[in-house]
C-alpha positions, 0 to 999 in steps of 0.5 A: 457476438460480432467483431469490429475489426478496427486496426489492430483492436478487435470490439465486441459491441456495446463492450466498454473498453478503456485506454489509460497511458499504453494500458488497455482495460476492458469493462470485464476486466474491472471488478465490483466490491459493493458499491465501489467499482474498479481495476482488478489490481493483478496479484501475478509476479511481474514478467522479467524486464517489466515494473509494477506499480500499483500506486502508479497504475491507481494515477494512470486511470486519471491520464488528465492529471499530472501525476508526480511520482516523486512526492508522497501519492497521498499529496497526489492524491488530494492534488487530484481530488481538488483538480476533480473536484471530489466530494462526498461519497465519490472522494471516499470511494476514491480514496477506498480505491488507492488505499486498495492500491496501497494493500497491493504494493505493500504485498508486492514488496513484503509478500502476502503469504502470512506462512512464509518465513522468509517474507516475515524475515524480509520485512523485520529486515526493512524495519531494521530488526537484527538479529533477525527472527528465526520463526514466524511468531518471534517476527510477529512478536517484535513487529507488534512492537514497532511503529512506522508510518505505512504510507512513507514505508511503501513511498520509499524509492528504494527497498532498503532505504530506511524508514522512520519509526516511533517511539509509541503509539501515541507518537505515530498519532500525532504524525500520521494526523499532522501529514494526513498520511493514513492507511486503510484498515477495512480490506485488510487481511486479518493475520497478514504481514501487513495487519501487524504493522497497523495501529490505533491512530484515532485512539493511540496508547503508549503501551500497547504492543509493547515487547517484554524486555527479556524477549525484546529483540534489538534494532539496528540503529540507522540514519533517517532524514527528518 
């Protein structure tokens, strides 16, 4: 097929292409998962000098709307629904799509490898963990038992900023319906770093995932702003 020179953009014919806030995204460059239509979300390590971030990249497809990075992307995320006026099944493939962008950041930042010790490590060190386990079932072990809100563990600013956890289930409930900060479960990986920090929020238990005492390991205590 011919070419179009235009400038310094070449065009095949009939090939959608689309500009997002510096970004240039060709229709084959988008993925289909079933029903639901969107940008592939790149799985590459960043190139030196540049900052990925798939929350960001989710607002950049939307350039009309005046994305804050400063607030939780879930406030976003309904400022930007109310301004499209999403309903029905076009707000929740929508809402599929960011959560699809929360599974990627969470990766960015804890790793994907559900075999590499050091990213388990990693992660029971952001959780407070100490000291830290030193195979990969002791980390699955004490982060079975520990309760965080997802949603505010990949908004933090910075990786070392603390994150608030709870006491139970139950508790991480009742603040994840109150803020409607809540995490995808459907895409998933099943034994991922990321599948052991999800809990039952429809349905919480005060016992469930609970460490035995005699194998429970300490957690630093640390400041977090209510």
């Amino acid at each position: 097929m011919p070419l179009l020179d235009l400038g310094s953009v070449a065009f095949r014919p009939f090939q959608l292409h689309i500009f997002c806030r510096g970004t240039f995204l060709s229709w084959r460059s988008l993925r289909t998962t079933g029903n639901m239509v969107g940008p592939a979300l790149s799985t590459k390590a960043p190139e030196t000098g540049t900052t990925v971030n798939h929350i960001h990249d989710y607002f950049a497809l939307h350039p009309c709307f005046d994305y804050k990075p400063g607030n939780c992307f879930i406030q976003e995320f309904r400022r930007l629904a109310r301004k499209k006026n999403w309903q029905g099944d076009e707000w929740k493939r929508e809402r599929r799509e960011l959560g699809r962008a929360m599974i990627e950041q969470f990766g960015l930042i804890c790793g994907k490898d559900a075999g590499d010790l050091r990213s388990w490590q990693n992660l029971c060190s952001a959780l407070g963990v100490s000291p830290i386990p030193s195979t990969i079932a002791k980390c699955r072990e004490i982060l079975n038992s520990l309760h965080v809100n997802l949603v505010d563990f990949i908004h933090r600013p910075k990786p070392d900023e603390p994150v608030q956890t709870f006491k139970d289930e139950v508790a991480l409930s009742e603040y994840t319906l109150r803020t409607g900060r809540t995490f995808p479960r459907e895409d998933v990986p099943e034994r991922s770093l990321l599948e052991c920090l999800l809990r039952h929020i429809l349905k919480p238990s005060k016992t469930r995932g609970l460490t035995p005492k005699r194998n429970q390991t300490k957690r630093r205590p640390r400041k977090v702003n209510a």
